[in-house]
N, C-alpha and C positions, 0 to 999 in steps of 0.2 A: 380634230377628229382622226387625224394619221394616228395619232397616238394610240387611240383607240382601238385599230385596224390592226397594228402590228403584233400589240401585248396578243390580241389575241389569237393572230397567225401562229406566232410561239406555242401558244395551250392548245391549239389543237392542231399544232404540227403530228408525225408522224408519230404512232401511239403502238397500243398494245391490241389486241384483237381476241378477242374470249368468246368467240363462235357467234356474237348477233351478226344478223343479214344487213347487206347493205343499207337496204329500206329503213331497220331500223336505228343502222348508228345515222342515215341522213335526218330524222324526223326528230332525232335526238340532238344532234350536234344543231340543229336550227331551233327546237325548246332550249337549249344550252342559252342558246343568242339571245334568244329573246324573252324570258321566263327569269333567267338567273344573271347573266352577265350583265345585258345593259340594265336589268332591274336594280341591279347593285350601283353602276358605274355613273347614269345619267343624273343621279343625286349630286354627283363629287362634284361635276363640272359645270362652271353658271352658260346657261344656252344652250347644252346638250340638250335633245329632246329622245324619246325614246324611238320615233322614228328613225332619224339622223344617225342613233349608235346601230341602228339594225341595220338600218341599208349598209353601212359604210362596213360594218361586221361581215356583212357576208357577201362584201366585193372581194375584203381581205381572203376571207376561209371560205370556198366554194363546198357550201353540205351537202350540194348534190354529189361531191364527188366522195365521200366518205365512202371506206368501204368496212369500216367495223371499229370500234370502242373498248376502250377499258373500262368496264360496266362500275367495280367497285371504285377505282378513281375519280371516275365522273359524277358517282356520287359522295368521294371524301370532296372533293372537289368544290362540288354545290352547298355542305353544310360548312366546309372552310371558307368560301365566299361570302355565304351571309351573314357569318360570323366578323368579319373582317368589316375595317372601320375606313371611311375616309381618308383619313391621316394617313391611317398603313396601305391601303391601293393609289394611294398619288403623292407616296412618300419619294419617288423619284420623276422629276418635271419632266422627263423627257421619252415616258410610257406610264401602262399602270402596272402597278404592281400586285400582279397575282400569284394566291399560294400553290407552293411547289407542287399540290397535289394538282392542280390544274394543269400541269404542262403534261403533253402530250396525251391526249386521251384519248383522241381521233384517230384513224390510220387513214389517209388518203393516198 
């Protein structure tokens, strides 16, 4: 589950900020978690559950601290994830692997 925690430390490290409110890059970067990312990720892994990848998600990325988004990233982001296949997000054992358009979309 580290594995899980980290990749997505990375994608919503420090981002870009296109004027949303705090409010709502928080309520967004936690639909991120729990809507798209562990909806993608808890299939790849046998005994992930989708509770497990959420908590452990957002011990990683704190959303309450967000303080704004790259609105169009976030959403190349989410159609390049579900578009994305098992094989290619756990093509390296040692994180997952997410597309580039995910990295940094957060600003905290």
């Amino acid at each position: 589950m580290r594995l899980i925690a980290i990749a997505l430390l990375a994608a919503l490290g420090c981002g870009g900020n296109d004027g949303v409110s705090p409010a709502t890059a928080q309520a967004d970067c936690a639909a991120f978690i729990s809507d798209s990312y562990c909806q993608k990720i808890v299939p790849c892994y046998s005994g992930l559950t989708q509770a497990d990848c959420v908590a452990a998600a957002q011990v990683a990325v704190d959303c309450t601290s967000a303080t704004g988004e790259d609105s169009a990233g976030l959403s190349t982001c989410k159609s390049q994830l579900a578009a994305s296949t098992c094989t290619v997000l756990t093509s390296d054992p040692s994180t997952v692997t997410l597309p580039a358009s995910c990295m940094h979309i957060f600003t905290h």
